[in-house]
C-alpha positions in Angstrom: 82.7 109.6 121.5 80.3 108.0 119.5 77.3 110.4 120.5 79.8 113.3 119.7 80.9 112.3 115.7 76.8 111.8 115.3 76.2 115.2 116.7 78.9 116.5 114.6 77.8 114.6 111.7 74.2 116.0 112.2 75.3 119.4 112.4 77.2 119.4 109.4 74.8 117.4 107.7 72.6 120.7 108.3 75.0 123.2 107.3 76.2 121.8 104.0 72.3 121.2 103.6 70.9 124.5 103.6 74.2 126.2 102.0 73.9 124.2 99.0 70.0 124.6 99.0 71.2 128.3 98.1 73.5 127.6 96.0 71.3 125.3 93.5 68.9 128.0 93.5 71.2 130.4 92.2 72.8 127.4 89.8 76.1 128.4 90.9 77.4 125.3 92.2 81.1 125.6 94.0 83.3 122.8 94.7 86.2 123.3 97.1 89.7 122.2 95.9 90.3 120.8 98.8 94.1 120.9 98.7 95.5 118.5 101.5 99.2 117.8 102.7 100.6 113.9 102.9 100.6 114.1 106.0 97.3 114.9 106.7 93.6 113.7 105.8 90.5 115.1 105.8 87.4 113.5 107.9 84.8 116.4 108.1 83.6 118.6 105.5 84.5 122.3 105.5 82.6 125.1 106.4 81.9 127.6 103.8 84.5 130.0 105.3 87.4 127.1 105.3 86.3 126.4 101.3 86.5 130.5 101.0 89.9 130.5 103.1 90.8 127.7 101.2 90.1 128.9 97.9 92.2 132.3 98.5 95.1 130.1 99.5 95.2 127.3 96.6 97.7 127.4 94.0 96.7 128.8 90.6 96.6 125.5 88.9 94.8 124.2 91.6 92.0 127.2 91.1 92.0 127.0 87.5 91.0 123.1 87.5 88.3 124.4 90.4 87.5 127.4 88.0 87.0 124.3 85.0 84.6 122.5 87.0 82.7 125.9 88.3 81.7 126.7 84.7 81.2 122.9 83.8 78.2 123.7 87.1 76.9 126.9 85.6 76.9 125.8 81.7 75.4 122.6 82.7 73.5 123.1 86.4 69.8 122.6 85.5 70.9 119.5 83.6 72.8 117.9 86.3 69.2 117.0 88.5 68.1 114.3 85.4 71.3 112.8 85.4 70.7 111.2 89.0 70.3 107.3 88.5 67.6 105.8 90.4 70.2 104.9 93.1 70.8 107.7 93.9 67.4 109.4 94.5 65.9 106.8 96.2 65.3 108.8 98.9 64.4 112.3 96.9 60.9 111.2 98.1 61.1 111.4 101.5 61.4 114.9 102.6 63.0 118.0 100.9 66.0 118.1 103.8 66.8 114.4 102.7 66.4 115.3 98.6 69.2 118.0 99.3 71.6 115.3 101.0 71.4 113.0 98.8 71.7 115.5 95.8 74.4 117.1 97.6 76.2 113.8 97.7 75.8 113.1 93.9 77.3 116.9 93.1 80.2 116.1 95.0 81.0 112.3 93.8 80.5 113.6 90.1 82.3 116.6 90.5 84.8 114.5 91.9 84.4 111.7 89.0 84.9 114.3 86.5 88.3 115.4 88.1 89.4 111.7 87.9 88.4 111.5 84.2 90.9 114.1 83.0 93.6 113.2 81.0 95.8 115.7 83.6 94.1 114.7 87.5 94.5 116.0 90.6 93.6 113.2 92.4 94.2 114.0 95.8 91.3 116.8 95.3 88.5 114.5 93.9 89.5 112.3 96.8 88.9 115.0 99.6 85.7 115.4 97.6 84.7 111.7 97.4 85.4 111.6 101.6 83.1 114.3 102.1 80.5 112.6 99.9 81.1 109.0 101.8 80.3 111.4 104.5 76.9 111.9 103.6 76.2 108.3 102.8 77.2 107.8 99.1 77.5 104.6 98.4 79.7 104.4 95.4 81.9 107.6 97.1 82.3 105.4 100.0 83.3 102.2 98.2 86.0 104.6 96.5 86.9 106.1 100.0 87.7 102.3 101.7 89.7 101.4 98.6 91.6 104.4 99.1 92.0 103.6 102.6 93.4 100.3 102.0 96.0 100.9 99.5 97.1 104.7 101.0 96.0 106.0 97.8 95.5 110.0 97.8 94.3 109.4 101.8 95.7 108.4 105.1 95.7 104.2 105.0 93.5 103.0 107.6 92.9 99.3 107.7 90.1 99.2 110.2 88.0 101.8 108.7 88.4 100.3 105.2 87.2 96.9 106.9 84.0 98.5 108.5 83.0 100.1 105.0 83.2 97.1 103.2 81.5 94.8 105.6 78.8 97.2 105.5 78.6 97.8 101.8 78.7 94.1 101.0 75.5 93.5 103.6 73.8 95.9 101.1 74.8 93.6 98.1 77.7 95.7 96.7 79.8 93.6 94.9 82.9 95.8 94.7 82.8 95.5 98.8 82.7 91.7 98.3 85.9 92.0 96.2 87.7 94.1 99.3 86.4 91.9 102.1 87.5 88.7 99.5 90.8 90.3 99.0 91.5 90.9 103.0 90.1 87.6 103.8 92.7 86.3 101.0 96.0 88.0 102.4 95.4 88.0 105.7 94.8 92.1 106.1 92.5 93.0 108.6 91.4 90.0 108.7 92.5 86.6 109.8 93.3 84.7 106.3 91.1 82.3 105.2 90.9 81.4 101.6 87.4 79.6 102.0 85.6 83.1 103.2 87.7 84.5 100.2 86.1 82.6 97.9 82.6 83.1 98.6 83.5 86.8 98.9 84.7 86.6 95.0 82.1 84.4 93.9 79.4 87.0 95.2 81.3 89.9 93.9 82.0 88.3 90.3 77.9 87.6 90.3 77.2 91.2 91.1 79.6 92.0 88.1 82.2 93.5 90.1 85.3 93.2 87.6 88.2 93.1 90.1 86.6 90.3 91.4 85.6 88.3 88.1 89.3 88.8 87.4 90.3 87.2 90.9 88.1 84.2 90.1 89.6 84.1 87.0 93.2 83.6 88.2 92.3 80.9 90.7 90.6 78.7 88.2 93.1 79.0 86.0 95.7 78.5 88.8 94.0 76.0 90.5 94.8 78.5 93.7 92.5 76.8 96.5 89.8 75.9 93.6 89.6 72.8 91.5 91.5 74.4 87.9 88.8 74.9 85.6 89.5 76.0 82.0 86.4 76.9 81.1 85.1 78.3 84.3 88.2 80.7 84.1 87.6 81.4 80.3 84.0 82.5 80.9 85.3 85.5 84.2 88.2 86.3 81.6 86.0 87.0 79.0 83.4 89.2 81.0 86.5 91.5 82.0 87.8 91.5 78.6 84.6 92.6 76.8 84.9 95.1 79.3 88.4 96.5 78.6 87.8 96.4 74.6 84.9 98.3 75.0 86.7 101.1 77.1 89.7 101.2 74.5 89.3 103.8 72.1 91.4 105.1 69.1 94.1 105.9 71.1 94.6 102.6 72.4 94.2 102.6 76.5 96.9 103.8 78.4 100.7 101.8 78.4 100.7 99.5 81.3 104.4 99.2 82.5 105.3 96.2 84.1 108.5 96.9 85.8 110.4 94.5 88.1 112.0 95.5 91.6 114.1 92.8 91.5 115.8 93.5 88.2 116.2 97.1 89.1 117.9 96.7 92.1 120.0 94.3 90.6 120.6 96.1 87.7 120.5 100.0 88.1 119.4 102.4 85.1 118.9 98.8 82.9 114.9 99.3 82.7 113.7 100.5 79.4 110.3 100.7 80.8 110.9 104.3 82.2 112.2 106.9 80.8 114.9 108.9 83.0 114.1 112.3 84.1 117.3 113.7 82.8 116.1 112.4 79.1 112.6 113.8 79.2 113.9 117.5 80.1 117.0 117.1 77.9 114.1 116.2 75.1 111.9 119.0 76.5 115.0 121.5 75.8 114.9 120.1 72.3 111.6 120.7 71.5 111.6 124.2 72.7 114.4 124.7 70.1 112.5 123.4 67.6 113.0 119.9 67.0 110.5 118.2 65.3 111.5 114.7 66.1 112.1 115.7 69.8 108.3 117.6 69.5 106.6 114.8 68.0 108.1 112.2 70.5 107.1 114.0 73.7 103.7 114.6 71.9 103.3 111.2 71.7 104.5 110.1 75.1 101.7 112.8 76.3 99.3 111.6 74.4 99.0 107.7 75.3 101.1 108.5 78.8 103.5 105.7 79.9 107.1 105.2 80.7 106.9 106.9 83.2 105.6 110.2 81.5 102.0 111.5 82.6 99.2 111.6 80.3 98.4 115.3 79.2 96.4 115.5 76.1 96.8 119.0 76.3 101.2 119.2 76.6 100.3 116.8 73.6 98.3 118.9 71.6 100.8 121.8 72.0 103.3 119.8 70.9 101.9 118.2 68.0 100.8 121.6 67.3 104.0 122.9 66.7 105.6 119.7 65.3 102.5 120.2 62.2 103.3 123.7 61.5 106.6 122.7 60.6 105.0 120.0 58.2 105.4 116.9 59.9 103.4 114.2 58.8 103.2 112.2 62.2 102.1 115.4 64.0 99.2 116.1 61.8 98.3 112.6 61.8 97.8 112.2 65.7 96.2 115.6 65.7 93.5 113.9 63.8 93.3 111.3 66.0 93.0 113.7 68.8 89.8 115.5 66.6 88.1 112.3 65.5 88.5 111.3 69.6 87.7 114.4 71.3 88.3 115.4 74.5 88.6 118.1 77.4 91.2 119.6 75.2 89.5 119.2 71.8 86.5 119.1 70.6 85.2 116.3 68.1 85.4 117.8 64.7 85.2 115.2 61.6 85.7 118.1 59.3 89.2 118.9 61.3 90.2 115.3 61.5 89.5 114.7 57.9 91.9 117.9 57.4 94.6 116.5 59.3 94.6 112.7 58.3 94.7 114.2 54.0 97.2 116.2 54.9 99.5 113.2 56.4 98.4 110.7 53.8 99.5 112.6 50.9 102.9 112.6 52.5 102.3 108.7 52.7 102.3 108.6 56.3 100.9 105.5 57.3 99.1 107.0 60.8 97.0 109.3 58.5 96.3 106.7 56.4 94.6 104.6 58.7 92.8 107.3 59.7 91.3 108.2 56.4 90.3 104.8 56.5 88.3 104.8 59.8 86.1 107.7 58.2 85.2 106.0 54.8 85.1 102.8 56.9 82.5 104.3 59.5 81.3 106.9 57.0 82.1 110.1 59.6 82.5 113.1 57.4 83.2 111.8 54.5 80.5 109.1 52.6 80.5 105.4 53.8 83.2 103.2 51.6 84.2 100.6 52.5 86.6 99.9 49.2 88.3 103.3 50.1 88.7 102.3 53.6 90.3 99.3 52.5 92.7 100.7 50.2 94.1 103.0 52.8 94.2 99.8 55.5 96.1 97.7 52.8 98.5 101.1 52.9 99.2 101.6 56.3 99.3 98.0 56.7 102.0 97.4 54.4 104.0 99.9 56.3 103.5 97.6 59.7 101.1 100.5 61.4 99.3 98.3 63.6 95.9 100.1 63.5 95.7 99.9 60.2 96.9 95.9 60.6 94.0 95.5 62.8 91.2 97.3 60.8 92.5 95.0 58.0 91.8 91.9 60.0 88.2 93.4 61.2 87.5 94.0 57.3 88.4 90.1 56.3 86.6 88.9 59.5 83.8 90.4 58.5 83.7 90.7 55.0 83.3 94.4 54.5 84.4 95.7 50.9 85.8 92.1 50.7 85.5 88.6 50.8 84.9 87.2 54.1 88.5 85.2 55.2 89.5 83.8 58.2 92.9 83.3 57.5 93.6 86.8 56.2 91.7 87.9 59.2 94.0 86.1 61.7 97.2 87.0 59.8 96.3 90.7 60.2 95.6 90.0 63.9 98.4 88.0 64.8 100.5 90.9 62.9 98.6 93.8 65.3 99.1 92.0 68.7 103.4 91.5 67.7 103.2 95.6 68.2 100.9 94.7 71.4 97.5 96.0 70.3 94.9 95.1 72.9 91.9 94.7 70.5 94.0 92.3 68.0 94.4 89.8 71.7 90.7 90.1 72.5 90.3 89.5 68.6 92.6 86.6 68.1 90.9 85.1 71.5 87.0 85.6 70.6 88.4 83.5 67.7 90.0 80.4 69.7 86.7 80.4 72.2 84.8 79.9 69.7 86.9 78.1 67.2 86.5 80.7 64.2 88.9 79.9 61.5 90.9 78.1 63.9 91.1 75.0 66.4 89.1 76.1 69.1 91.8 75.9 72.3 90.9 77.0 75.6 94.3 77.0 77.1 95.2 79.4 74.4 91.9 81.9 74.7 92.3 82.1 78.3 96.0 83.1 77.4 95.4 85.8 75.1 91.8 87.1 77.3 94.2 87.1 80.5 96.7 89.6 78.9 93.6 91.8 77.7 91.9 92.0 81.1 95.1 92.9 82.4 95.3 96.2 80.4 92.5 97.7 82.0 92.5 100.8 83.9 93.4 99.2 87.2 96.8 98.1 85.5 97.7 101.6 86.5 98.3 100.7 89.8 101.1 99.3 89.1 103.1 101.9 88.6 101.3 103.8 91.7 103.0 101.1 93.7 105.9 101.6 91.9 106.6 105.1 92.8 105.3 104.2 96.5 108.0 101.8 96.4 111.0 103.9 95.9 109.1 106.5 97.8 109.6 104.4 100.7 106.2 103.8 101.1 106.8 100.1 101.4 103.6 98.8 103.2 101.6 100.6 100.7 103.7 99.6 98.1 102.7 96.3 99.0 99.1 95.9 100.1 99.0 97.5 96.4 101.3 94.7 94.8 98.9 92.3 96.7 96.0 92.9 95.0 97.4 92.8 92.1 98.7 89.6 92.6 95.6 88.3 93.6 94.3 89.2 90.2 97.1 87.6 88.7 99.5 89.7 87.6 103.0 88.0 87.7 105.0 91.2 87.6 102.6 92.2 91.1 103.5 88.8 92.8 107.2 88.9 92.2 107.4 92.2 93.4 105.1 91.5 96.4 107.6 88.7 96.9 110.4 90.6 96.3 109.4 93.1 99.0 108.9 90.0 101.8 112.2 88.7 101.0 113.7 91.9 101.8 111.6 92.5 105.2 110.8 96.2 104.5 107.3 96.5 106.0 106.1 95.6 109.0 102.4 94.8 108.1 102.7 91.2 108.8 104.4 89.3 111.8 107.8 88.4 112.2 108.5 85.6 110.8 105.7 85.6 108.2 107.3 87.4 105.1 109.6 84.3 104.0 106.8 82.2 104.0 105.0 84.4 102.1 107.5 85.7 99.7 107.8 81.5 99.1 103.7 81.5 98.2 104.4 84.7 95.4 107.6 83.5 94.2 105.8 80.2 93.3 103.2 81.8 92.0 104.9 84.3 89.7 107.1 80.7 88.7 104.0 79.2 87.6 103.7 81.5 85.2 106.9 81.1 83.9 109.1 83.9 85.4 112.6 81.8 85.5 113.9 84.1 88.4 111.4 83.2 90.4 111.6 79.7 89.9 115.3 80.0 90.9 114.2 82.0 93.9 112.1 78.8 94.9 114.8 76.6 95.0 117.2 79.1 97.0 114.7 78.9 99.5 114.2 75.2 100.1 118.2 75.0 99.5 118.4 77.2 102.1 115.1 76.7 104.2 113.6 80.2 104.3 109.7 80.1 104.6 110.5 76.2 104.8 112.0 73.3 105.8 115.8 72.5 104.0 115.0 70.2 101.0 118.0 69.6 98.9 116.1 67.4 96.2 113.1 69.8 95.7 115.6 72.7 95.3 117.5 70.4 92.8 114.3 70.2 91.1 113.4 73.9 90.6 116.7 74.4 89.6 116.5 72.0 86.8 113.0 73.2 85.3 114.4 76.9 85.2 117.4 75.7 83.5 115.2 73.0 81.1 112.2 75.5 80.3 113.8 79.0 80.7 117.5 78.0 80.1 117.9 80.3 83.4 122.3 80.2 83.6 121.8 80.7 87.7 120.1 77.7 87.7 122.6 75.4 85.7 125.3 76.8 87.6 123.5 76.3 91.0 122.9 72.9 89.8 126.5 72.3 89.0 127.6 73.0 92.3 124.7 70.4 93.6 126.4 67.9 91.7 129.8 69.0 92.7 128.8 68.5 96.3 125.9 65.7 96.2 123.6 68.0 97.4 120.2 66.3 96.6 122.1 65.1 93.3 124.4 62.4 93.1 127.9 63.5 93.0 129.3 63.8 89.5 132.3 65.8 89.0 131.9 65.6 84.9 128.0 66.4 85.6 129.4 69.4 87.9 131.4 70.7 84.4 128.7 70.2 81.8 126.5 72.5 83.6 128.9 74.6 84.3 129.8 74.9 80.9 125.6 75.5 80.1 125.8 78.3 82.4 128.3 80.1 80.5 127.1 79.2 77.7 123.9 81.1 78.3 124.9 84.3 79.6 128.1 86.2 79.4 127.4 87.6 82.9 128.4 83.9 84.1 131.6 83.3 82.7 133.7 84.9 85.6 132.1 82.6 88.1 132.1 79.6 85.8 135.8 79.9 85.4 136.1 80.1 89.4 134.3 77.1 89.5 136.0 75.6 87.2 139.4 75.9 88.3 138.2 75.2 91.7 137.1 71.8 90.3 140.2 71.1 88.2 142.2 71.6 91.6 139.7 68.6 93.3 140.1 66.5 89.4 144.1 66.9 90.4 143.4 65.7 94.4 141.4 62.9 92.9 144.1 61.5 90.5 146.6 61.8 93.5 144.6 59.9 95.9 143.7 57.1 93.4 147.6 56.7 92.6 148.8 56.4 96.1 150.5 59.3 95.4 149.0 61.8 97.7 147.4 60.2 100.8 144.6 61.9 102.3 141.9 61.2 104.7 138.1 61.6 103.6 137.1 65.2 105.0 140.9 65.8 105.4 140.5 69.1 103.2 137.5 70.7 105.6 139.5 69.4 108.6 142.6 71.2 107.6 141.0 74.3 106.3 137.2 74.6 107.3 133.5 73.7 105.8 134.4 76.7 103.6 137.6 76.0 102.3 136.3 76.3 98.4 135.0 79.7 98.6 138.5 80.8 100.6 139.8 79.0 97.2 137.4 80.8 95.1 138.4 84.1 96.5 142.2 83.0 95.8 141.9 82.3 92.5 139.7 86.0 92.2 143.3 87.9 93.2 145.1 85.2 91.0 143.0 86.3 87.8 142.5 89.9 88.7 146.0 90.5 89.3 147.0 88.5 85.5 144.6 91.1 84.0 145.8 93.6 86.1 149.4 92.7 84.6 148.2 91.9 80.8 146.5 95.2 80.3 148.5 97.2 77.0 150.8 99.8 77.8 148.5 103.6 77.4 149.6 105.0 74.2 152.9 106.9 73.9 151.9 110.9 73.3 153.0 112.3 70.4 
């Protein structure tokens, strides 16, 4: 079998070869879409009949992206030999058959790469190109290619071959590959978990500037997960990944990460803000091809930045925007400067446009165009450097609460352009910018506290603010991936994806990772196993100060999943959600503990005041708090009998008589007692007239 897949690989080695040998002569470069169903995967690379058969058969968006990257070949095909990085010709010396491998490999990995930096992807065809270049022996293609095989993402998940990649990547020094074989090593996929060979696997990977894995060491210093916590050793990881990010974030901001919880959806259906439903999206759509400006403007934006669960298409924004300016909205023409002071596949940088658009919105003091008239006189792009103009229209968008222009503010005080130099103004302006959730204002206002810049320098505090920045990086998208492969049923993917988030410390990726153990939905680990690793996530998630999952800990020591029964450490976890995170589960749950003396000393007036707390602290727990309370006013009136002689019962007389459960056969009881009082006290419908 072996023998056979190096024959084959030989052979088509040859072909593609001397096919593209043709084709770069003629500088007429084609790239197949290679369109591919879910349910199957591509492991060879296509003849040129298949790519031709292929071709007639793709859909028409699928040919006009191909047609997009064709002409990007033919414009730009003599240029696209000098852009090779000495990498990648390493063996251009060697003979001319191995100089059109390689090449070949580079063509398809960038035409690939430039698929995957669109604004509007098709992912799953830069991925059938990125497996035929891992084919050929591309290194970074097949370091993409094991990733994808590991998380399911745009290819068939295979564990094993994701394993064999890495392992031989990372024995050629890549460091990416030392994050996947530290990450398997960590959970326990593919390989048998061992947080030591983890470790080392990070540590190499962070050294060879691999930012997943910088991140990784980041949490677990900070944690203190299987390392010795280090501050500072944590501070200096989170600030390599964070220089990173800002430098990536451009005018637009990056793209929305949306953290959404499994737990609280299922719990609560159609109460997440963090998505938009697809009902409202067409019911805006319909809007705005009526002609609504607002609805226009909204959906322009939502395409712009992407986020809530809309896609990123510059160009669906640009139409929009489009036709919200011609009606003379201010917003509209201020984001279509944006968009022209940006550039992109859609538009083309123009100062002169952008200049155009942002006057035209700032003489209807609109505070988006404002800021962006002062980004050219700040930088001097199409209109003369001036730095007290660029303040003036900062000040003005600032006093309207636009955060860029809060932020530009604080970058003029900081560094004394067209003003004094002044720390405190400069941290106001910042502190003001990251309220709205500006990534450069937290990597700003944590620069500061590392160093101690107009502030006390605090470590805890930088490592804070450079842990949220890190985490808005492009891999944050992957959250939502595993979202949608969550309620796609695509739990196991959904998983291994939550994982490695988790692993880099994302709180919202361990609950959910724990939330799908709890609820056995995968069979990627044994049985038995997911308890005791939902227990490990929950914790995790608690230590950073999610209050369900702190509850979640002590209903599993209460209850013994993943663990041994431990009344008194449940009582514990119980108390710091309801002391820290005034959690009302928690003071209830701890009510009952009291009421029973389980792990707590039995306290009947303890048992009400937190009862009381509870409903205090949500609405949602007043219906059970009053259950519980009549329920204990029933044992206050036992009580009083049996200390007066007047009643005489045996200890355990109660459970004897009706059962170990007797108090939630009361519970219920009282339920029909209550329902049927409101059933009777409802008002009488009003009389028609």
């Amino acid at each position: 079998m072996t023998r056979l897949r190096i024959c084959q690989g030989i052979l088509l080695t040859i072909l593609v070869s001397t096919t593209l040998a043709q084709v770069v002569d003629d500088l007429d470069f084609t790239v197949s879409d290679g369109t591919v169903s879910e349910d199957s995967d591509v492991d060879t690379i296509e003849s040129p009949s298949a790519i031709d058969e292929t071709e007639q058969d793709s859909k028409s968006k699928e040919d006009s992206d191909k047609q997009e990257i064709n002409n990007k070949s033919d414009k730009d095909g003599s240029e696209s030999k000098q852009e090779l990085s000495p990498n990648d010709i390493r063996g251009e010396t060697k003979s001319r058959s191995s100089h059109y491998t390689v090449f070949t490999a580079n063509e398809l990995y960038d035409a690939a790469m430039s698929i995957l930096n669109q604004t509007k992807q098709d992912e799953r065809q830069a991925y059938t190109l990125l497996q035929s270049a891992a084919e050929l022996g591309h290194t970074e293609s097949r370091q993409k290619v094991a990733w994808a095989r590991l998380l399911g993402r745009y290819l068939k998940p295979n564990i094993t071959e994701a394993a064999e990649i890495f392992e031989d990547l990372a024995s050629k020094g890549n460091a990416d590959a030392q994050m996947g074989l530290g990450f398997m090593f960590a959970t326990g996929i593919g390989k048998n978990s061992s947080q030591a060979k983890a470790l080392v696997h990070y540590t190499f990977g962070a050294l060879g500037g691999s930012q997943l894995a910088q991140m990784a060491l980041a949490y677990r210093y900070w944690s203190g997960n299987s390392v010795a916590s280090s501050c500072e050793t944590a501070l200096t990881y989170y600030r390599k990944v964070s220089h990173t990010v800002a430098d990536e974030v451009s005018l637009t901001g990056n793209r929305a990460v949306q953290r959404v919880r499994l737990l609280d959806e299922v719990d609560s259906p159609g109460s997440s803000s963090a998505l938009l439903d697809d009902d409202l999206i067409q019911y805006y759509q319909f809007l705005a091809e009526k002609g609504d400006v607002q609805a226009q403007v909204g959906l322009g934006q939502l395409h712009y930045q992407g986020g809530r669960g809309v896609e990123q298409d510059h160009q669906r924004a640009l139409n929009y925007f489009v036709q919200a300016a011609e009606a003379g909205n201010a917003n509209a023409m201020a984001f279509l400067g944006k968009m022209y002071l940006e550039g992109s596949s859609v538009v083309k940088q123009s100062n002169e446009t952008a200049l155009k658009y942002f006057k035209r919105a700032a003489d209807q003091n609109n505070a988006v165009g404002q800021s962006g008239l002062g980004l050219l006189y700040l930088h001097g792009r199409g209109v003369p450097q001036d730095y007290k103009l660029a303040l003036k229209y900062f000040t003005l968008a600032a006093e309207q609460g636009w955060v860029d222009g809060q932020l530009q503010l604080g970058n003029m005080y900081f560094s004394g352009l067209g003003v004094r130099r002044d720390y405190k103004m400069a941290i106001k302006y910042f502190n003001l910018a990251s309220q709205s959730g500006h990534v450069l204002a937290f990597y700003n206002l944590a620069q500061m506290q590392a160093s101690g810049t107009g502030m006390v320098r605090s470590c805890h505090t930088s490592v804070e603010l450079f842990k949220n920045v890190a985490e808005r990086g492009r891999w944050g998208e992957m959250l939502m991936e595993a979202h949608a492969a969550y309620w796609d049923s695509r739990h196991a993917q959904a998983l291994v994806t939550y994982m490695l988030l988790a692993e880099l410390g994302y709180e919202v990726a361990q609950s959910n990772a724990a939330f799908i153990l709890d609820r056995h939905e995968t069979e990627l680990f044994k049985q038995g196993e997911g308890f005791a690793r939902a227990l490990m996530y929950w914790g995790r998630a608690a230590s950073q100060g999610y209050a369900v999952a702190r509850v979640k800990l002590g209903d599993y020591h209460y209850y013994g999943y993943g663990t041994s029964v431990d009344y008194e450490t449940a009582a514990a976890h119980y108390r710091l959600a309801s002391e820290q995170q005034h959690n009302a589960q928690a003071m209830f749950n701890l009510g009952y503990m009291h009421e029973q003396g389980l792990g707590l000393k039995q306290d009947m007036h303890l048992a009400k005041r937190f009862y009381d707390m509870a409903a205090e602290a949500s609405a949602d727990a007043q219906v059970p708090v009053a259950l519980a309370l009549a329920k204990l006013a029933l044992l206050f009136s036992f009580k009083y009998f049996e200390d007066f002689e007047w009643l005489h019962l045996e200890e355990n007389s109660v459970e004897e008589v009706l059962g170990p459960d007797w108090d939630i056969y009361l519970m219920v009881l009282l339920s029909v007692i209550i329902a049927t009082l409101i059933l009777f006290r409802r008002p009488p419908p009003p009389m028609a007239m």
